[in-house]
C-alpha positions in Angstrom: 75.4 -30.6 -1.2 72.6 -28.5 -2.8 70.6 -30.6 -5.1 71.3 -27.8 -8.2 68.8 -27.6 -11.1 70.7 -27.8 -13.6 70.9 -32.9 -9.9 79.1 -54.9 -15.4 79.3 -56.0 -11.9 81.3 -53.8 -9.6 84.3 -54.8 -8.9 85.1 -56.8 -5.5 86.5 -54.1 -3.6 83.1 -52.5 -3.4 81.7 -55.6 -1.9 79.4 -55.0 1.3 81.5 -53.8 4.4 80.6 -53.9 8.1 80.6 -49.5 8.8 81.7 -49.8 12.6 80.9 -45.6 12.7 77.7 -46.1 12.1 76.8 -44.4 14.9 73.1 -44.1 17.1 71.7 -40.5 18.2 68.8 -41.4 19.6 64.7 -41.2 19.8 63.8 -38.2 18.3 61.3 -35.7 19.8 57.3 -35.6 18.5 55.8 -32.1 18.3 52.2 -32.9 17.2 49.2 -30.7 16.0 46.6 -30.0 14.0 46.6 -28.2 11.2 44.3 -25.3 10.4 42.4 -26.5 7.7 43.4 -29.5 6.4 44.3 -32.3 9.4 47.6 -32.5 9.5 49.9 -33.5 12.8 53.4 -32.4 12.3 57.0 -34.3 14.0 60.0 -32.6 14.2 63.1 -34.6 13.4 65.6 -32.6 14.2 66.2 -28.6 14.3 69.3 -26.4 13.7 71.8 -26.4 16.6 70.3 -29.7 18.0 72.7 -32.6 18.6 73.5 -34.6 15.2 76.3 -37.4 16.7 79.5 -37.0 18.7 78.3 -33.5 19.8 78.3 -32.5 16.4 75.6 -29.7 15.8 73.1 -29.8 13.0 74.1 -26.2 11.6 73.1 -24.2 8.2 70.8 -26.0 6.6 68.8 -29.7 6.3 68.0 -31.3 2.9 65.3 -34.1 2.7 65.9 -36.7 0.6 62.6 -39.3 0.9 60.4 -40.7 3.2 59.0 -44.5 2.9 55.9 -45.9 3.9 57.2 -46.8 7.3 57.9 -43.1 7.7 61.5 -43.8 7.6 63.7 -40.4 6.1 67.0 -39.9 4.5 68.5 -36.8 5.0 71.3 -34.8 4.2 72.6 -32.1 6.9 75.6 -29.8 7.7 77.3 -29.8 10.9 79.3 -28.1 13.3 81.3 -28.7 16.5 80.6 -25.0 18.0 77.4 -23.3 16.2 79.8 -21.0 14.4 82.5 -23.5 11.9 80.9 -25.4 9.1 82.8 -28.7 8.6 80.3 -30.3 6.0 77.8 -32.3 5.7 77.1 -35.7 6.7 74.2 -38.3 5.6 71.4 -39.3 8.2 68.4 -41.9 8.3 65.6 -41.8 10.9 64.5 -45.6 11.0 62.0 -46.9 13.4 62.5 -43.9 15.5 66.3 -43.5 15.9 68.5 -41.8 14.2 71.4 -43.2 12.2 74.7 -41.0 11.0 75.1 -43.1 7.7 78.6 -41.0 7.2 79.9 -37.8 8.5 82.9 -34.9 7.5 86.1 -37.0 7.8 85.2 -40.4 8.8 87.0 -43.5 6.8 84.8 -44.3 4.3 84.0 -48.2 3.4 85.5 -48.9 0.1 88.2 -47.1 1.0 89.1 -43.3 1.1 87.9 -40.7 3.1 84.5 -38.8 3.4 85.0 -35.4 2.5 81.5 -33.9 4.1 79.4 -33.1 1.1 77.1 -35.5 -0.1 74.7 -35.0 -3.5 70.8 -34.8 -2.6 68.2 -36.4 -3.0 68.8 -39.4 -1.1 66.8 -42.4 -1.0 65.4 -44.9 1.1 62.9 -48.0 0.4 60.0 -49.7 2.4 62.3 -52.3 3.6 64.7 -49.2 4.8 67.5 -50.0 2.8 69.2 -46.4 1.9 71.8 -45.1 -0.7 73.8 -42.1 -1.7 75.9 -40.3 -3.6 78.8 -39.1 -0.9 81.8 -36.8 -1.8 85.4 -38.0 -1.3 88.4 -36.2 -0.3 89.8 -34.8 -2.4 86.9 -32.7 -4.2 87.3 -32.6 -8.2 87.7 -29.7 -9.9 83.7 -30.5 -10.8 81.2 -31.2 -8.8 80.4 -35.0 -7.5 84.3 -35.4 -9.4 85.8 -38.4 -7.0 82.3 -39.2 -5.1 81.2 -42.5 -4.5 77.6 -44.2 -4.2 76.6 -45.9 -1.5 74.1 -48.3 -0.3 72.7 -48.7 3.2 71.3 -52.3 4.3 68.4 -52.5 7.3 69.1 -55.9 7.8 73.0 -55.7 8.1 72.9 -52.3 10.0 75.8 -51.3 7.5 77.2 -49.2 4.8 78.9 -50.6 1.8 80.3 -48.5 -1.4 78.7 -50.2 -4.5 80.5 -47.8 -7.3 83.7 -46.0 -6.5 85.1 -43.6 -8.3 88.5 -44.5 -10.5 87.4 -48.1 -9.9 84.1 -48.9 -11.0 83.7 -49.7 -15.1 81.2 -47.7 -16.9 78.9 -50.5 -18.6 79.9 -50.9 -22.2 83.6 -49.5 -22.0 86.6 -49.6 -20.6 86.8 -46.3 -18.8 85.9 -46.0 -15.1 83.4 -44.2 -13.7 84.9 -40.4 -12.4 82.1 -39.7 -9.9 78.3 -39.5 -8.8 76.4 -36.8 -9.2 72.2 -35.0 -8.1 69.7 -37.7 -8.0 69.9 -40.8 -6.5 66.6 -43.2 -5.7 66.2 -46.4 -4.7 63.5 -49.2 -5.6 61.9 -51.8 -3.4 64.1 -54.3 -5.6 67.2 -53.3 -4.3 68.3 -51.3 -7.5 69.6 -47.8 -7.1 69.2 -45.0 -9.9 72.4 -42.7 -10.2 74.0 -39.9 -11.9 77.5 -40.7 -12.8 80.3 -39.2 -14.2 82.4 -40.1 -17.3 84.6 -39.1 -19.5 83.9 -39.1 -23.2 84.7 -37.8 -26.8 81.0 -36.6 -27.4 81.2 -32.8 -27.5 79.5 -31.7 -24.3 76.7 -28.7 -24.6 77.4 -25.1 -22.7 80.4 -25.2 -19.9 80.0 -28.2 -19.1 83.5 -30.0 -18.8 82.7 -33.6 -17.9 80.2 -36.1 -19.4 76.9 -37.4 -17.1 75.0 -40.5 -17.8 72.3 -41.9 -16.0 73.0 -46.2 -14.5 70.9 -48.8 -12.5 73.0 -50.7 -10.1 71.0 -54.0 -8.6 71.6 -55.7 -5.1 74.3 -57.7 -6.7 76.4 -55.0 -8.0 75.4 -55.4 -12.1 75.3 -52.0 -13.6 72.9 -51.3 -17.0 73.2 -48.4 -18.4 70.4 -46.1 -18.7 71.3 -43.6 -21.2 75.0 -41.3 -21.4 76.5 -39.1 -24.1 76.3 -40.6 -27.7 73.5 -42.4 -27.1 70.5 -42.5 -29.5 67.6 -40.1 -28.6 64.2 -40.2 -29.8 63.5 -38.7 -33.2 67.1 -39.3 -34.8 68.3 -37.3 -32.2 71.7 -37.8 -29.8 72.0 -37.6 -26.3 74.9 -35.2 -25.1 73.7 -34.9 -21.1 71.9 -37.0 -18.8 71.0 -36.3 -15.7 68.9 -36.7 -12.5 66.9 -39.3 -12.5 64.0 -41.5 -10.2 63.3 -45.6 -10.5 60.1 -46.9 -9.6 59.4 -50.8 -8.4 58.8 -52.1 -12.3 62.0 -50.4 -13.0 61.2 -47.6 -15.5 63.2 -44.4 -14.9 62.6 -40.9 -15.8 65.3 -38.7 -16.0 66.5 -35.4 -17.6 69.2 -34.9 -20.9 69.4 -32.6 -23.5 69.9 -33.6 -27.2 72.8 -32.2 -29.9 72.1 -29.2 -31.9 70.2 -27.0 -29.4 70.5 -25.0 -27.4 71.7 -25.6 -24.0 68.8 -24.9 -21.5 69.7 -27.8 -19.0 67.2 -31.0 -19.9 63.9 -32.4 -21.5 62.1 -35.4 -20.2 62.4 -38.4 -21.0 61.1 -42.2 -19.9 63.1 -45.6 -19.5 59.8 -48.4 -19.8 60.6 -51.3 -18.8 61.2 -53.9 -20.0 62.2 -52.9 -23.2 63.8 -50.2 -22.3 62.2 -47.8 -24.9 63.3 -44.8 -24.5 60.4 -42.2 -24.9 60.0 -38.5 -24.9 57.8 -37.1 -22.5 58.3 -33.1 -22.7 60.8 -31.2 -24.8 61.4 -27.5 -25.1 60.2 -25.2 -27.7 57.0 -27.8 -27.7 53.5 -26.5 -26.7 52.6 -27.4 -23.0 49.3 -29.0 -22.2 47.2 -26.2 -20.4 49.2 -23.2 -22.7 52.1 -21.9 -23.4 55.3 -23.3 -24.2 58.4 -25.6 -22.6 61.2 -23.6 -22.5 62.6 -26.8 -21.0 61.6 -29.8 -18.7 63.2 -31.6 -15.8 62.8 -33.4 -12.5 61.2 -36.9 -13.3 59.3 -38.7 -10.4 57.4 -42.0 -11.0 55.6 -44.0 -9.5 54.1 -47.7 -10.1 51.6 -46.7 -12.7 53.9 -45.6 -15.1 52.9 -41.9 -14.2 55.5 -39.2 -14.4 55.4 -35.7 -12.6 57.8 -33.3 -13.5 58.3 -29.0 -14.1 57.7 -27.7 -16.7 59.6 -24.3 -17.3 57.2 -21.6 -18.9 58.8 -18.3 -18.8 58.7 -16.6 -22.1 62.6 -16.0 -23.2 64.9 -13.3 -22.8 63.0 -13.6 -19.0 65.5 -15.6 -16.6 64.3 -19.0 -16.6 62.5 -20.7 -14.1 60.5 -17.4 -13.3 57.2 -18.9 -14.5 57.0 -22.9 -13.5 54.0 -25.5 -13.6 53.6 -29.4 -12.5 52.8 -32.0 -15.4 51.8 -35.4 -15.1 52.6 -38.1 -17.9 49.5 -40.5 -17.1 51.0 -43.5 -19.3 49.7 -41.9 -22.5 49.3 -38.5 -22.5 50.3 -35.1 -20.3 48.1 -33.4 -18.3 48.7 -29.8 -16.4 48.7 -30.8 -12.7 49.5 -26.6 -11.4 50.3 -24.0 -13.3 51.0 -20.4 -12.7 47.9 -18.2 -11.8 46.1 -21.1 -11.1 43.6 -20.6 -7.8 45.1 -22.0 -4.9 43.4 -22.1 -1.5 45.3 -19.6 -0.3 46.0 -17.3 -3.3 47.4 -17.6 -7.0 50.2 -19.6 -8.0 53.0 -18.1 -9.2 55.9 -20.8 -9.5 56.0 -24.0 -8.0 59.5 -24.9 -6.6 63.2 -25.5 -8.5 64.4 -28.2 -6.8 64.3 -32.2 -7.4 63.0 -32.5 -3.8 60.4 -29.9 -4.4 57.6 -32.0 -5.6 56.7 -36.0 -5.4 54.5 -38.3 -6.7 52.9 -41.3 -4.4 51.6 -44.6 -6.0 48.2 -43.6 -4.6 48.2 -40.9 -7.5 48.9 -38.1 -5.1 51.1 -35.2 -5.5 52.9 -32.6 -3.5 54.3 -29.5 -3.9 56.1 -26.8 -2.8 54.6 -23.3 -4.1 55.1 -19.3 -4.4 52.0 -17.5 -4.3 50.6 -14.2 -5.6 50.7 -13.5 -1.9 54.5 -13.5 -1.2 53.6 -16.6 0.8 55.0 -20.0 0.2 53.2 -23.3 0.5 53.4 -27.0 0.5 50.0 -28.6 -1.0 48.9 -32.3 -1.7 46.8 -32.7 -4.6 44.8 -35.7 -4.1 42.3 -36.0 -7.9 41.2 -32.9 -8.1 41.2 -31.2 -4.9 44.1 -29.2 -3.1 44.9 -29.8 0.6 47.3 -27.1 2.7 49.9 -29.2 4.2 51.5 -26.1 5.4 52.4 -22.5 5.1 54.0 -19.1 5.6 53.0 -17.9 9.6 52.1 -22.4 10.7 53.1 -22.3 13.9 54.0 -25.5 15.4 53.7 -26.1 18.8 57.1 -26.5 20.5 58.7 -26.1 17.3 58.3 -22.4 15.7 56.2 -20.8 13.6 57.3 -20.8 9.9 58.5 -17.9 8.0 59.1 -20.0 4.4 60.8 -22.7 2.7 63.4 -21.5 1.3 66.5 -23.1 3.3 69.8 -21.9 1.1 68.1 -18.3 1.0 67.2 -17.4 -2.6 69.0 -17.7 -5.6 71.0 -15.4 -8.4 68.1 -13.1 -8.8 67.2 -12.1 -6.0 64.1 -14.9 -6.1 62.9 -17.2 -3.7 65.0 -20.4 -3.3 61.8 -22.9 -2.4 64.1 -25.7 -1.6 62.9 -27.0 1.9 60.6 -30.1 -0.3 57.8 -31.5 -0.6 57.8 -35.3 -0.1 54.8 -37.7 0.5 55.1 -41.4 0.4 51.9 -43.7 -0.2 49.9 -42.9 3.5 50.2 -38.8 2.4 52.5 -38.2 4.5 55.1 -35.0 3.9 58.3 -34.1 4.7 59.6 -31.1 4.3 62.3 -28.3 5.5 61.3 -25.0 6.8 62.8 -21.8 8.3 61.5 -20.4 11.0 60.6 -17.3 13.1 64.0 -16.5 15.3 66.3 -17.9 12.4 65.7 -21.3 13.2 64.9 -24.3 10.6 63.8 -27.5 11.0 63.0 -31.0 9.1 59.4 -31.7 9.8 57.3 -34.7 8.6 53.5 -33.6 8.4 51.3 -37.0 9.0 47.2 -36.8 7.9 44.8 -37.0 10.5 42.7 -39.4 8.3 45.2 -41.4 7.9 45.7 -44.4 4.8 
């Protein structure tokens, strides 16, 4: 399902179970080129109206979840048995060449229950290829990620196993159960997996919002700590009434998004987890100045990375403008913020205008490296790798790609309430620089590409 902007030990019937649908698709095909300027070869993965599993038809629309430093990917797709029915969306991981269907629409899920075809993006993968995500259950909730579970993949056991399950699982701390999983799920090289979940509570909840989020850590033996949920202390004297979408690193600090009592609702502020204290610290709050000008007329999408860095968007448009017209990167560099790209900044193929909405839209490597997914002055769009100070073109509006199509843009669920640009295809790089990223292309086609550097790492 769209990753929206706005994304105790468990108990022993989540215990690891043997997933005997796991099922096998096959080598996938290599389309490689270089890029004009920057040295890039690109690999397709897999393109709409291809064969997903069973004869089931990628169809509609592909949503990358990460790519690890094997160049294994988690994806999420939809599918269709014709080209022309929609029956949902199932979970996929490309891992040492082959392609695994983690859990498609209707298939018993383990854990029990049934897999409803929808599934929460971003999901994530590790170095050692261990995967997890949040899938939807039947029946859907009247909100969404209501009655999903979380699931992790193991490499070495070739298996899915449900690690929190909705009307099952105790929230950490209480005696109510969690209700569901929500946007944003990652996954360390320890083993723990970061989550969204759902829960109810008698902290009064900001806007429309109907159900309370918090943000957990779940490790390989099924203990959950909480991160941070309504009621919570906030920095400043402040209290938590939202907390959402959230990233772990391999020290276990997480970054995620919440909102505090007592203003107003305009989705989330950043904030860091350090470990091992567990401080909680506030990186970027709205109505605060923002480093390179104007102001943060909110903050969200936290990725991290070993160094205790933390990239994230800053919102800039000036109110009563619709937000998320005017958008920058930041980087928290372990003591201060620094702009990374901010509208009307010079870009190698025009100005800036907004960088992208979406969680998968931008990424941070250990190396220090960031990518991005971008609107230019041009009506172009663009995925770049900063790399210290200089910008490489990974690719843009009119790449063509041999054997694979030539690329109109990135926005893969069209464009959004305005009228705007979606820019939701991503922009992910893992620690060798390389990308992976959706695209749309000339015909009506779109594909999931991963673009590798000719200079390798």
């Amino acid at each position: 399902m769209k990753p929206q902007h706005h994304m105790f030990a468990a108990k022993s019937t989540n215990s690891t179970l043997v997933f005997p649908l796991l099922a096998l698709i096959g080598f996938i095909g290599v389309s490689s080129v270089k890029s004009q300027p920057d040295g890039y070869t690109y690999t397709k993965i897999a393109a709409l109206g291809e064969t997903a599993a069973g004869g089931i038809q990628y169809f509609f629309d592909f949503e990358p979840g990460q790519i690890n430093n094997r160049g294994d990917v988690i994806y999420v797709a939809d599918l269709s048995p014709n080209g022309v029915d929609d029956i949902g969306e199932g979970v996929f991981l490309l891992s040492h060449g082959q392609i695994l269907a983690l859990s498609l629409p209707e298939q018993s899920a383990p854990g029990g229950g049934t897999f409803a075809g929808a599934a929460y993006s971003p999901a994530g993968v590790n170095d050692g290829g261990d995967g997890a995500a949040a899938i939807q259950l039947e029946p859907f909730g009247n909100s969404s990620g209501e009655n999903a579970g979380l699931y992790r993949y193991s490499a070495n056991k070739n298996s899915l196993s449900a690690v929190v399950l909705p009307n099952d699982t105790k929230v950490p701390g209480t005696e109510s159960k969690f209700q569901g999983i929500l946007f944003g799920t990652s996954i360390n090289n320890r083993g723990d997996i970061c989550f969204t979940g759902l829960i109810n509570t008698n902290v009064p909840l900001p806007g429309t919002e109907v159900i309370g989020k918090g943000v957990f850590v779940i490790d390989k033996k099924g203990n959950i700590r909480k991160v941070a949920m309504p009621g919570d202390l906030a920095p400043f004297g402040k209290v938590f009434d939202f907390v959402e979408v959230a990233w772990i690193n391999d020290l276990g600090d997480v970054g995620f998004g919440a909102h505090v009592q007592g203003e107003e609702f305009l989705q989330d502020n950043v904030y860091l987890s350090k470990a091992p204290s567990f401080q909680i610290i506030s990186i970027a709050h709205q109505g605060e100045p923002a480093p390179g000008g104007g102001m943060f007329r909110h903050a969200w999408g936290p990725i991290l990375n070993n160094s205790h860095q933390v990239l994230f968007v800053g919102d800039l448009t000036p109110a009563p403008a619709p937000r998320d017209s005017l958008q920058g990167l930041y980087l928290y560099n372990g003591s201060f913020t620094v702009p990374v790209v901010l509208p009307r900044d010079t870009l190698p193929d025009g100005k800036m205008k907004t960088v992208s909405d979406y969680i998968q839209g931008h990424h941070l490597n250990n190396p220090g490296e960031i990518s991005f997914l971008a609107l230019l002055d041009t009506g172009d769009e663009a995925i770049y790798v900063k790399s210290g100070s200089t910008f490489r073109l990974v690719a843009k509006t009119g790449t063509t790609i041999p054997n694979v199509g030539t690329i109109t843009d990135f926005d893969t669920f069209g464009v959004d309430q305005y009228g705007r640009p979606s820019l939701s295809g991503g922009a992910i790089n893992n620690d060798r620089g390389q990308v992976i990223f959706s695209a749309n292309l000339v015909g009506g086609s779109q594909a999931l590409i991963v673009a590798t550097p000719l200079h390798g790492r």
